[in-house]
DRENPA-3360 file (N, C-alpha, C; in nm, 2 decimals, always signed):
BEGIN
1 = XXXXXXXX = +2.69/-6.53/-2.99/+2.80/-6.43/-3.00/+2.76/-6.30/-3.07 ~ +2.70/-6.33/-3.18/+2.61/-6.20/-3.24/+2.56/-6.13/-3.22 ~ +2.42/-6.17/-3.12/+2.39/-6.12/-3.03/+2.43/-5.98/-2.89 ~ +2.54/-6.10/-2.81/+2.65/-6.00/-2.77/+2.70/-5.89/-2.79 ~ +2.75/-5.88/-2.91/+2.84/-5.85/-2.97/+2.72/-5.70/-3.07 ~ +2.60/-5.77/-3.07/+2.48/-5.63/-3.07/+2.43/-5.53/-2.96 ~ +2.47/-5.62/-2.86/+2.36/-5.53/-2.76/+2.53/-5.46/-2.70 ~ +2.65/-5.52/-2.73/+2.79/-5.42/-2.68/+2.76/-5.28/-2.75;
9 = XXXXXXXX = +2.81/-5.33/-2.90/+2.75/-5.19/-2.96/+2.60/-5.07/-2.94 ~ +2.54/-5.16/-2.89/+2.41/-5.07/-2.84/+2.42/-5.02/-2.73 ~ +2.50/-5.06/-2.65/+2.58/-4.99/-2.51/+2.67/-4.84/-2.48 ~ +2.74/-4.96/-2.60/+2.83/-4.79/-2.65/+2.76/-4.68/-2.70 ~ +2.69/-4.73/-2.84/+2.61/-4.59/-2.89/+2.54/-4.54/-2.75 ~ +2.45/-4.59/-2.70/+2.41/-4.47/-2.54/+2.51/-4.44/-2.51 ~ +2.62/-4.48/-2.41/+2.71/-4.41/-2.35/+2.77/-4.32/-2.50 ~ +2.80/-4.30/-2.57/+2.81/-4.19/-2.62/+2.73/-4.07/-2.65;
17 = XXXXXXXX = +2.61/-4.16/-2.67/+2.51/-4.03/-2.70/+2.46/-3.95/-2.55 ~ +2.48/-4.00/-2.45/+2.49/-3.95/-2.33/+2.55/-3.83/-2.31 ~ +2.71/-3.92/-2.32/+2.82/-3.82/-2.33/+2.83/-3.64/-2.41 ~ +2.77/-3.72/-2.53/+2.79/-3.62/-2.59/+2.68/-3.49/-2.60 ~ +2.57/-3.53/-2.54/+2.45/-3.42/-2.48/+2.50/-3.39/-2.36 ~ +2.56/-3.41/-2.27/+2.61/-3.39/-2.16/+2.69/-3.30/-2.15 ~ +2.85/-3.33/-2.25/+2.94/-3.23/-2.29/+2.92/-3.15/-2.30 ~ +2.80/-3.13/-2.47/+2.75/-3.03/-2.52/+2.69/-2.93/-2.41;
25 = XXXXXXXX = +2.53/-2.97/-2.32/+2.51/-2.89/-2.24/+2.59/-2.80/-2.11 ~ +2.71/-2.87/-2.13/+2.78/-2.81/-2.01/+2.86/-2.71/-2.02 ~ +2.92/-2.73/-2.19/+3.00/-2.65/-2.20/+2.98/-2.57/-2.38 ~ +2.87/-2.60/-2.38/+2.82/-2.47/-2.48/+2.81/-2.32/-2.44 ~ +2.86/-2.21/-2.52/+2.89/-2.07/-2.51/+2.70/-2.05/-2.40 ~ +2.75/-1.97/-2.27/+2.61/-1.95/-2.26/+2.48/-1.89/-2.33 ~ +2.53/-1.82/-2.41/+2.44/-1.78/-2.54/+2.39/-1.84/-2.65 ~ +2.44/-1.97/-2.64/+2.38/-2.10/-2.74/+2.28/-2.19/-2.62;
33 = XXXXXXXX = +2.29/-2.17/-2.54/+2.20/-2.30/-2.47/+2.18/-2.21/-2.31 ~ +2.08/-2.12/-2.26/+2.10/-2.05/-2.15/+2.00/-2.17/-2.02 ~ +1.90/-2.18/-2.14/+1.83/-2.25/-2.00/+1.72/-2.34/-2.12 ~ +1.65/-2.46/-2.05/+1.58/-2.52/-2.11/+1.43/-2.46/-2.10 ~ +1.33/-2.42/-2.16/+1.17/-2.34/-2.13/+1.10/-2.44/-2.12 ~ +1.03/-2.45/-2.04/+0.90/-2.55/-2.02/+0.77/-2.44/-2.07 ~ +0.69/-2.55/-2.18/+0.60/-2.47/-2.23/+0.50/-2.43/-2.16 ~ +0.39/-2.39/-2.14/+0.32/-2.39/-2.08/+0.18/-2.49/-2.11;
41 = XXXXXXXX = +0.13/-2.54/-1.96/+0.04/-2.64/-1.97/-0.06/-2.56/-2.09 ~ -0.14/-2.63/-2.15/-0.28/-2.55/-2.19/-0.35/-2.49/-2.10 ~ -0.39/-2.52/-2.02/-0.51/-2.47/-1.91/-0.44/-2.31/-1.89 ~ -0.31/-2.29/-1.87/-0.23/-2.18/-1.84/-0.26/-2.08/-1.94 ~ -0.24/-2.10/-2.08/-0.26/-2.08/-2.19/-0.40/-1.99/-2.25 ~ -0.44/-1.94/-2.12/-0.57/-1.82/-2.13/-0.54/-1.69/-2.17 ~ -0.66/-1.59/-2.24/-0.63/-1.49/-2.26/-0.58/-1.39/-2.11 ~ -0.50/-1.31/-2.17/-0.39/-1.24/-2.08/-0.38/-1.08/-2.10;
49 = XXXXXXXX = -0.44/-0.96/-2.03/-0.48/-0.81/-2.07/-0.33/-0.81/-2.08 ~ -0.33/-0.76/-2.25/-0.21/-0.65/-2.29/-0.20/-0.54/-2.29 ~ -0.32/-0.50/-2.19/-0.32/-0.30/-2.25/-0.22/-0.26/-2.24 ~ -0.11/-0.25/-2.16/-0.01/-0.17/-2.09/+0.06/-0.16/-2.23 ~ +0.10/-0.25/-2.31/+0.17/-0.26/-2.47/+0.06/-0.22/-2.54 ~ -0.06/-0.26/-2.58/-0.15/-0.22/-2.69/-0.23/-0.14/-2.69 ~ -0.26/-0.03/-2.57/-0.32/+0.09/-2.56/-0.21/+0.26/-2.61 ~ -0.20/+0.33/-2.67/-0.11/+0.47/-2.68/-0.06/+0.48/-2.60;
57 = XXXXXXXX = -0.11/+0.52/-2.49/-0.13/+0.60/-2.37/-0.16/+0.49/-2.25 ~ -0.10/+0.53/-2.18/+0.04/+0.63/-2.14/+0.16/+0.58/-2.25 ~ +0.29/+0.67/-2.20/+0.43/+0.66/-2.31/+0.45/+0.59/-2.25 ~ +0.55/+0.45/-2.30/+0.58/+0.36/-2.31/+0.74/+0.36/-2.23 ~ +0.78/+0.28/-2.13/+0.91/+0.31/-2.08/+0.99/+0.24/-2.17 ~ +1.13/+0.30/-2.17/+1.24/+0.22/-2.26/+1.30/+0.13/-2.15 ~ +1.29/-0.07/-2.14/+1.34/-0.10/-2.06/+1.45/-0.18/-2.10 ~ +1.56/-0.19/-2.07/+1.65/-0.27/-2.04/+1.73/-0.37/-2.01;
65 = XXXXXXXX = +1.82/-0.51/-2.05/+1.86/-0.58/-1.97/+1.97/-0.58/-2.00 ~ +2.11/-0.52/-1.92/+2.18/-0.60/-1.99/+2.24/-0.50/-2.15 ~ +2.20/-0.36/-2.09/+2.25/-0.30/-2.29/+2.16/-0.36/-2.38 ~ +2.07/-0.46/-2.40/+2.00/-0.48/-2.47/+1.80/-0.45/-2.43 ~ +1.76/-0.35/-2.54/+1.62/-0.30/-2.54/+1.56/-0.35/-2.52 ~ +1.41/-0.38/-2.51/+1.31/-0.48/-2.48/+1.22/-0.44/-2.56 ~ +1.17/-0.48/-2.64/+0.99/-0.49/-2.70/+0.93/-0.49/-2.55 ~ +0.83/-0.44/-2.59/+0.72/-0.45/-2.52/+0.61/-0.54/-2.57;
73 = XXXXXXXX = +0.61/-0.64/-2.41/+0.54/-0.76/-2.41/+0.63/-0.90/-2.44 ~ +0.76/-0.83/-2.49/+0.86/-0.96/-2.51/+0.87/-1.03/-2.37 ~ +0.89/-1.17/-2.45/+0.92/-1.28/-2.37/+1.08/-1.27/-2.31 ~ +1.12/-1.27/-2.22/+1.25/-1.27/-2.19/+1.29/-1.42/-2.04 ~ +1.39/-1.52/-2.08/+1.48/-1.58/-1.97/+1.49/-1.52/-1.80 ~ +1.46/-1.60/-1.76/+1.52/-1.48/-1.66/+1.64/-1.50/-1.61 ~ +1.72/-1.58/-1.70/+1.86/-1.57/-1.67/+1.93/-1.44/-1.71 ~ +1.81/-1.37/-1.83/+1.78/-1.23/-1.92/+1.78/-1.16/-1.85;
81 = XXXXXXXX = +1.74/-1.14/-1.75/+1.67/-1.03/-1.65/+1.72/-1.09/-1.51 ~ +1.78/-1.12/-1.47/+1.89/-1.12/-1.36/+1.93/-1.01/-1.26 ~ +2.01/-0.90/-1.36/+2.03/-0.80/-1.34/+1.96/-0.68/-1.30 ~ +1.94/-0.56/-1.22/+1.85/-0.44/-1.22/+1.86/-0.40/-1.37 ~ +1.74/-0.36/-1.40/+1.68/-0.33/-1.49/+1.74/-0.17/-1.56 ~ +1.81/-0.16/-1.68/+1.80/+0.00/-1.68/+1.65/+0.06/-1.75 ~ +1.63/+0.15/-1.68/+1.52/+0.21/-1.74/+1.53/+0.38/-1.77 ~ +1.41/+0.39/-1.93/+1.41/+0.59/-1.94/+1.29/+0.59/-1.97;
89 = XXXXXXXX = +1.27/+0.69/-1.96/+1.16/+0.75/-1.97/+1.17/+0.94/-2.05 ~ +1.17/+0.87/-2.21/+1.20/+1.01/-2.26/+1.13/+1.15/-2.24 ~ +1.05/+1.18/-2.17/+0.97/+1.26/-2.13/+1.01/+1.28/-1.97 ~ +1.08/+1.27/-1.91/+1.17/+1.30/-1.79/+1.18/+1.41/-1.74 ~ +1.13/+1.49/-1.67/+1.16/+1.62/-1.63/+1.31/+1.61/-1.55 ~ +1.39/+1.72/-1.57/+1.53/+1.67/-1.51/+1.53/+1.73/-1.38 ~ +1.56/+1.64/-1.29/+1.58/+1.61/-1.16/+1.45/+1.60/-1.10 ~ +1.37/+1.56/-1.14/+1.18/+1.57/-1.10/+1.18/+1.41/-1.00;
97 = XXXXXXXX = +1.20/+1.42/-0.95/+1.14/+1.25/-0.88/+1.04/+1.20/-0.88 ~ +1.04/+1.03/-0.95/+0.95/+0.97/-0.97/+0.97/+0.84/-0.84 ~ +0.85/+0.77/-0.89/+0.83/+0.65/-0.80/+0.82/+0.55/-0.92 ~ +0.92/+0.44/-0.90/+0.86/+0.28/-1.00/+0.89/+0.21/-0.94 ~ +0.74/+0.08/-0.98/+0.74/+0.00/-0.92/+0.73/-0.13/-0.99 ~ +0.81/-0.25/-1.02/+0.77/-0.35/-1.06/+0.64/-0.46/-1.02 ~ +0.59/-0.52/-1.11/+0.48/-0.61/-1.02/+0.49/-0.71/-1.12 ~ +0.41/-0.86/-1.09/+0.39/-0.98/-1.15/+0.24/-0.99/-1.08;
105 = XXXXXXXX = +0.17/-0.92/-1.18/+0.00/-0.97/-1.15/-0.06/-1.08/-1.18 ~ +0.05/-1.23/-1.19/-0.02/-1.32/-1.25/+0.00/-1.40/-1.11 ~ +0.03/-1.37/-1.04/+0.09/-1.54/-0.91/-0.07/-1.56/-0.89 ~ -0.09/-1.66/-0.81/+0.02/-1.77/-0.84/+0.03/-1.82/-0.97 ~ -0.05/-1.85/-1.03/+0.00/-1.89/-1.20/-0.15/-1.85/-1.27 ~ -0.12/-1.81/-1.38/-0.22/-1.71/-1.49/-0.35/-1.84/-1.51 ~ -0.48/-1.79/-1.54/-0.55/-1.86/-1.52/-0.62/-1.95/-1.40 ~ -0.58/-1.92/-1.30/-0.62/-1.99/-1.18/-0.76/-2.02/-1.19;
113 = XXXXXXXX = -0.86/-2.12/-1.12/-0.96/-2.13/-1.09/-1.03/-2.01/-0.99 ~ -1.15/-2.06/-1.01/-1.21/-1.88/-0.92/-1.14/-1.91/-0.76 ~ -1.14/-2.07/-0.68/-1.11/-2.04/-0.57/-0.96/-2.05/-0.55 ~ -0.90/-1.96/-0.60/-0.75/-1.99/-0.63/-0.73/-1.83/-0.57 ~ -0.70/-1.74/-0.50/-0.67/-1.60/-0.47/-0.55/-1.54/-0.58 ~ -0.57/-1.44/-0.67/-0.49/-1.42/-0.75/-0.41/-1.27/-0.68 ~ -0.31/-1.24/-0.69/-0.25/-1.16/-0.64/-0.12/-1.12/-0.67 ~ -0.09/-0.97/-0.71/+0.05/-0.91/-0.71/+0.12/-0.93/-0.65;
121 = XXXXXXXX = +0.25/-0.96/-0.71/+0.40/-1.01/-0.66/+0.50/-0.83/-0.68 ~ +0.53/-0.79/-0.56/+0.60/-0.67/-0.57/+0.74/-0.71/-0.60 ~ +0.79/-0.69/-0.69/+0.95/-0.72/-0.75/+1.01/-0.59/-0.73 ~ +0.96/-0.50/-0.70/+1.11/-0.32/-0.73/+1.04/-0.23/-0.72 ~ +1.11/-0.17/-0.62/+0.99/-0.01/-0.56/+1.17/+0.05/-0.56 ~ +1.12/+0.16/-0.61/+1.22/+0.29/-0.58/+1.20/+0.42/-0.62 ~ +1.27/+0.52/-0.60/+1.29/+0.61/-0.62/+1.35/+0.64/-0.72 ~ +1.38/+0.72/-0.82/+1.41/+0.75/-0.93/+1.45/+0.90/-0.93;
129 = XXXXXXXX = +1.55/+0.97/-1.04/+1.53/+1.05/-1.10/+1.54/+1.09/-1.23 ~ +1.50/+1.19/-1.30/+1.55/+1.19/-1.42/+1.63/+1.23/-1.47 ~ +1.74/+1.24/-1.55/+1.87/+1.30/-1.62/+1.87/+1.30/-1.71 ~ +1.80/+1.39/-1.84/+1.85/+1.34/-1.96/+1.77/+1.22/-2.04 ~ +1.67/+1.21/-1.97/+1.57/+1.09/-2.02/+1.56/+0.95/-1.95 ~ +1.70/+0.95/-1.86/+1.73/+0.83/-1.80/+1.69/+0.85/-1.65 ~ +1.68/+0.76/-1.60/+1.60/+0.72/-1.45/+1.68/+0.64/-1.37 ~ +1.74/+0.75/-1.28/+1.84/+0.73/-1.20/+1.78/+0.68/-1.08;
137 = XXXXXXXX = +1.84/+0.56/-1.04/+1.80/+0.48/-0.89/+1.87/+0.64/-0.77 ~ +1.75/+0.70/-0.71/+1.82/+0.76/-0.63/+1.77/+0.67/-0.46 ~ +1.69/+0.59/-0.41/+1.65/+0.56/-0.34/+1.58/+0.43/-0.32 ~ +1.63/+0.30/-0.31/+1.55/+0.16/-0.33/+1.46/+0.11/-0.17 ~ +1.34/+0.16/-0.21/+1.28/+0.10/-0.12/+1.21/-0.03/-0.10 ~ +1.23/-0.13/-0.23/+1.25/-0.25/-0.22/+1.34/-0.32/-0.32 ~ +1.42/-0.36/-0.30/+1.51/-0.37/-0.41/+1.51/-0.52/-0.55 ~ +1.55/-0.53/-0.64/+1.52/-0.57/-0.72/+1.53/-0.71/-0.71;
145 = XXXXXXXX = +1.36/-0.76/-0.72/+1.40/-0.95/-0.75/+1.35/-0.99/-0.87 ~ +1.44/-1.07/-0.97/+1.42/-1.09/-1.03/+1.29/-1.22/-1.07 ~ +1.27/-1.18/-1.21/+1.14/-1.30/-1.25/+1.13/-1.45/-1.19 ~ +1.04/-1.51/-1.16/+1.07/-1.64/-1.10/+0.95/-1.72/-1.13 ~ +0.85/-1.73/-1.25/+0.71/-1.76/-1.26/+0.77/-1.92/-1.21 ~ +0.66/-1.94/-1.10/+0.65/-2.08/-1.07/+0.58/-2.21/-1.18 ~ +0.51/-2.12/-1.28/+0.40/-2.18/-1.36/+0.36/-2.12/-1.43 ~ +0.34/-2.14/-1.59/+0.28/-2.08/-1.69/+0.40/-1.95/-1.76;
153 = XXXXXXXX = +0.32/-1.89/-1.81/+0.39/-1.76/-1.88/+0.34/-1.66/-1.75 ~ +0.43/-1.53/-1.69/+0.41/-1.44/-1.64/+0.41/-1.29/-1.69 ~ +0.32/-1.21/-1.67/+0.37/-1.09/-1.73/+0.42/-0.96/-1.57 ~ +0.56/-0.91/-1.62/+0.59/-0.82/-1.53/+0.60/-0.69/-1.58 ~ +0.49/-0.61/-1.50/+0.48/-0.47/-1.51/+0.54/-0.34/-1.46 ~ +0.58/-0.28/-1.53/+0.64/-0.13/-1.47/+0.52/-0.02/-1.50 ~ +0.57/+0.02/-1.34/+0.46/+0.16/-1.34/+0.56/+0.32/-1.30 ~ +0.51/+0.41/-1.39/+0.62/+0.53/-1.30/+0.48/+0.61/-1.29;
161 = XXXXXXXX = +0.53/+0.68/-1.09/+0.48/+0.77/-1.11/+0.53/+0.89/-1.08 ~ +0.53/+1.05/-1.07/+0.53/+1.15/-0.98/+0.49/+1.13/-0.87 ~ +0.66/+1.22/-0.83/+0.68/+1.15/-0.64/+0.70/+1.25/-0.59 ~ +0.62/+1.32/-0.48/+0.72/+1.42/-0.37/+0.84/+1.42/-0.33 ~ +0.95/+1.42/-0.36/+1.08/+1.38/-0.29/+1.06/+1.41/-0.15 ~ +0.96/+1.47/-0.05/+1.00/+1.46/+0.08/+0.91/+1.35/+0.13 ~ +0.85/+1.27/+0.06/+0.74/+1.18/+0.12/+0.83/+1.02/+0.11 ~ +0.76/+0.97/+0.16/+0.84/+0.80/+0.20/+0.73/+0.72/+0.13;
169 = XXXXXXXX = +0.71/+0.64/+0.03/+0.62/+0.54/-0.01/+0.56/+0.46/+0.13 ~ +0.43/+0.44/+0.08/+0.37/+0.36/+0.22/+0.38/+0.20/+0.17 ~ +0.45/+0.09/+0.20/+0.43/-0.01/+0.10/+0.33/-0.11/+0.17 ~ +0.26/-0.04/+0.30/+0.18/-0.13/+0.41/+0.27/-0.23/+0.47 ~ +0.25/-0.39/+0.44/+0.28/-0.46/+0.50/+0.43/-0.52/+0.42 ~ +0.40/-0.51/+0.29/+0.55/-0.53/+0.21/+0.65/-0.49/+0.24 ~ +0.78/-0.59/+0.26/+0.89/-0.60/+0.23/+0.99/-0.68/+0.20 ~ +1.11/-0.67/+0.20/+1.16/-0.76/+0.09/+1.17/-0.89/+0.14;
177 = XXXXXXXX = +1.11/-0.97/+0.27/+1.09/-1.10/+0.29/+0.92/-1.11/+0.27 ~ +0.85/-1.02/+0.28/+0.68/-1.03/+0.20/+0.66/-0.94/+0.09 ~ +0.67/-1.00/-0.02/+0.65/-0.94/-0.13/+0.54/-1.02/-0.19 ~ +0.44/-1.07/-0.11/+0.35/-1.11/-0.21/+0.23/-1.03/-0.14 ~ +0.08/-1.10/-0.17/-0.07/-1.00/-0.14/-0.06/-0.84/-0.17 ~ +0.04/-0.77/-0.25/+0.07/-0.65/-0.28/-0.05/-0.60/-0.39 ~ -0.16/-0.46/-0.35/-0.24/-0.45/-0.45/-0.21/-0.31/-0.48 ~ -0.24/-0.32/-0.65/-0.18/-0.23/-0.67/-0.28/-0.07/-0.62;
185 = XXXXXXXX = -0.43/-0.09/-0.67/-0.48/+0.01/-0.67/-0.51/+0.02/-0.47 ~ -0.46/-0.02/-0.42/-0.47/+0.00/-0.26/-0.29/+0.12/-0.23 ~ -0.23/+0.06/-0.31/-0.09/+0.12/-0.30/-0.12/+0.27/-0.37 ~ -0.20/+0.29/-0.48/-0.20/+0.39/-0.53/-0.27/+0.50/-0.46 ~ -0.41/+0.47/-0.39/-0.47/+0.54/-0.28/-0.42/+0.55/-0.17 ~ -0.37/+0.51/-0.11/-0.26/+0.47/-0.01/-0.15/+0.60/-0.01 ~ -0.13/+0.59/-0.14/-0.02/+0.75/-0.14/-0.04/+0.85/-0.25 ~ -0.18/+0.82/-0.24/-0.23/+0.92/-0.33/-0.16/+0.98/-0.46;
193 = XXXXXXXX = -0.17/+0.90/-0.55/-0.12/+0.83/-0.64/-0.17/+0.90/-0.81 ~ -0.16/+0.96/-0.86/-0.22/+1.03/-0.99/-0.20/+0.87/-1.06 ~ -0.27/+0.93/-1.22/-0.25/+0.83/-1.31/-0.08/+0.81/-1.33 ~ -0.06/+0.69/-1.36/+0.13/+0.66/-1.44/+0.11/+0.74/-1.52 ~ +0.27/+0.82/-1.59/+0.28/+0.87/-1.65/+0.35/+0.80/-1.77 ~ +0.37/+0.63/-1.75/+0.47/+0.58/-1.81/+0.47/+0.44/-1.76 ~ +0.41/+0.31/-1.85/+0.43/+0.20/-1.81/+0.54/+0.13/-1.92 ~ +0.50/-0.01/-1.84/+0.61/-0.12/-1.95/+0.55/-0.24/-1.91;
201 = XXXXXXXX = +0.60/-0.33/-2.00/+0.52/-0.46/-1.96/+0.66/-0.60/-2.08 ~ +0.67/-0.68/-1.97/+0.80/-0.83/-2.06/+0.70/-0.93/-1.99 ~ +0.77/-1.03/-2.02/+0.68/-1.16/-2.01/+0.80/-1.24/-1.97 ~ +0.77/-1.34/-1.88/+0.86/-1.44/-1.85/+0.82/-1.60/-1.85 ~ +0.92/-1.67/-1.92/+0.84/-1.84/-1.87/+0.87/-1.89/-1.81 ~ +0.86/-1.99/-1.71/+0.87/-2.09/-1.59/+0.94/-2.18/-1.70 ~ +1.12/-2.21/-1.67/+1.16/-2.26/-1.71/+1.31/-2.34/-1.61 ~ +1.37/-2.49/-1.67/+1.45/-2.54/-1.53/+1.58/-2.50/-1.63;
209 = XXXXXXXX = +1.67/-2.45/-1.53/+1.80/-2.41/-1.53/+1.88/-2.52/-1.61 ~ +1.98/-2.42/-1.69/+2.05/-2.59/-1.72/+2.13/-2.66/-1.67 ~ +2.14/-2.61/-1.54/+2.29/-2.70/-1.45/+2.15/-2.82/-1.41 ~ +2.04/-2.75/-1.34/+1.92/-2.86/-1.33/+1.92/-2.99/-1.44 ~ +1.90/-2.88/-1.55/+1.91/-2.98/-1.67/+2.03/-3.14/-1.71 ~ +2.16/-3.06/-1.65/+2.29/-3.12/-1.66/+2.23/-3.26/-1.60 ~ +2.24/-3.18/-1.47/+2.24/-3.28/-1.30/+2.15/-3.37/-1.31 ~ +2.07/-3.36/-1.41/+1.92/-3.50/-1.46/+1.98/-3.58/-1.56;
217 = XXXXXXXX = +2.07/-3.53/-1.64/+2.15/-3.62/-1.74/+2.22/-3.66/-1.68 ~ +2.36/-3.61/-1.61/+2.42/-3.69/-1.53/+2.39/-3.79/-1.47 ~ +2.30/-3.80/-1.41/+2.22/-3.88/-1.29/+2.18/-3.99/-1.37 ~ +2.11/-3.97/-1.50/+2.03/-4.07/-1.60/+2.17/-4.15/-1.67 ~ +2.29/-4.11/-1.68/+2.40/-4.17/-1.73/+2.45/-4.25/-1.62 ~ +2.45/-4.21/-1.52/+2.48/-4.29/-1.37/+2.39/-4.41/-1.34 ~ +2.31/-4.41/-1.40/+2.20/-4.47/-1.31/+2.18/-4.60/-1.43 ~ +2.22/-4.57/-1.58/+2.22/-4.64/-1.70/+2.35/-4.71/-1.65;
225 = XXXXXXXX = +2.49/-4.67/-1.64/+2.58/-4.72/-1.62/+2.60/-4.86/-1.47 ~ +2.47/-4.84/-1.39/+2.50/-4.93/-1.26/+2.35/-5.04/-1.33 ~ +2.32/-5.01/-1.38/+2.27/-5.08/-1.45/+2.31/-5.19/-1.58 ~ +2.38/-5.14/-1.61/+2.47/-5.22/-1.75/+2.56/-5.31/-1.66 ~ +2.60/-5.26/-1.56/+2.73/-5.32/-1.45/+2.66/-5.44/-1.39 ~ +2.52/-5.43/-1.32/+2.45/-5.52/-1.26/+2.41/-5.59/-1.36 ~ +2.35/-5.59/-1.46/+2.33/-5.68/-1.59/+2.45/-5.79/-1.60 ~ +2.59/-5.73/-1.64/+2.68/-5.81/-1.67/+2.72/-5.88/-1.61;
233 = XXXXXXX = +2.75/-5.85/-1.39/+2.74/-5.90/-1.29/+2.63/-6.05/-1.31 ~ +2.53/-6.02/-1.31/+2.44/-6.15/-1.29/+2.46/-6.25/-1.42 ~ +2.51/-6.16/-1.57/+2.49/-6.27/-1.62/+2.61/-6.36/-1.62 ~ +2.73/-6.28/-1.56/+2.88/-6.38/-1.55/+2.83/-6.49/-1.41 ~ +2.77/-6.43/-1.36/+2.72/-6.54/-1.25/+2.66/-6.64/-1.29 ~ +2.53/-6.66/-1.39/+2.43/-6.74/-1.45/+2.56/-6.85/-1.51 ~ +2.64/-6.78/-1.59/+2.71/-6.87/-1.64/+2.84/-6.95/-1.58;
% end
């Protein structure tokens, strides 16, 4: 009877402690619990060029998500970065048109082996102007997708440059259903391309959503619960 009457209580504590991570993740303020990060393996975990942040030069773009600024080289959710990006560039000539372009030079995941093809992910080509220091979308010739690293930590870069307003970007074979094998210094020659006058560089981690997260707890409470039921089933039978 003791027994019993231990492993009941041991029943309940799970089904509670289930419950109550379950609740919590579902309906915590999204700003207390946005998404769960998966760390990155070690092997991923190689050194990673920061010049774009730790060189002067070029000026530094001001990027934003969301009303809130970015460090450069900050780690950001990409539940963070969702949205188009606002960007300035305090050195703006007003009404001068630039070209920026986002990229993720780590796909498929940072660190690859040599026979692994490493290659630029084009995320956001457009047109721009400047107003005031700010960089007005005047023209999207690919429009904005957000971070998605399949693996490891990614780093995504911003490049501006000086744009003809009568010329059309050549993006070769890129578009917004092929946005991958995109090189940068082929794009730059390609449209004859001066140095950036203005980069930026955030970081993103391959991380599972938390309705993902939810929908594995739920399932693990489901699956404990037909389990406790078949347990009790066989043993009212035995007896």
């Amino acid at each position: 009877m003791l027994a019993r009457l231990a492993v009941g209580d041991l029943i309940l504590s799970i089904r509670c402690r289930f419950l109550r991570v379950l609740i919590l993740t579902l309906f915590l303020p999204r700003g207390c619990l946005q998404n769960v990060s998966v760390s990155p393996h070690p092997r991923d975990q190689c050194f990673q060029d920061n010049e774009l942040c730790d060189l002067p030069a070029p000026t530094k773009l001001v990027v934003s998500f969301g009303g809130r600024r970015l460090q450069c080289n900050e780690v950001v959710s990409r539940d963070d970065a969702m949205d188009v990006p606002e960007v300035c560039y305090v050195d703006a000539k007003e009404s001068q048109p630039y070209l920026l372009i986002m990229i993720d030079p780590d796909a498929p995941f940072p660190c690859a082996p040599p026979d692994v093809t490493m290659e630029h992910i084009l995320h956001y080509v457009v047109i721009v102007t400047g107003i005031k220091g700010v960089l007005v979308p005047e023209r999207n010739m690919l429009n904005y997708h957000p971070p998605a690293p399949p693996r490891g930590i990614h780093r995504y870069q911003f490049y501006l440059f000086p744009w003809e307003e009568s010329h059309i970007p050549d993006l070769d074979y890129n578009s917004p259903s092929q946005r991958s094998g995109f090189n940068l210094t082929v794009f730059e020659n390609a449209n004859k391309l001066r140095q950036p006058v203005a980069v930026f560089q955030f970081r993103s981690l391959h991380h599972v959503s938390i309705y993902l997260y939810s929908l594995l707890l739920l399932v693990s409470f489901l699956l404990f619960e037909a389990i406790v039921g078949l347990t009790g089933y066989v043993a009212s039978c035995i007896q």
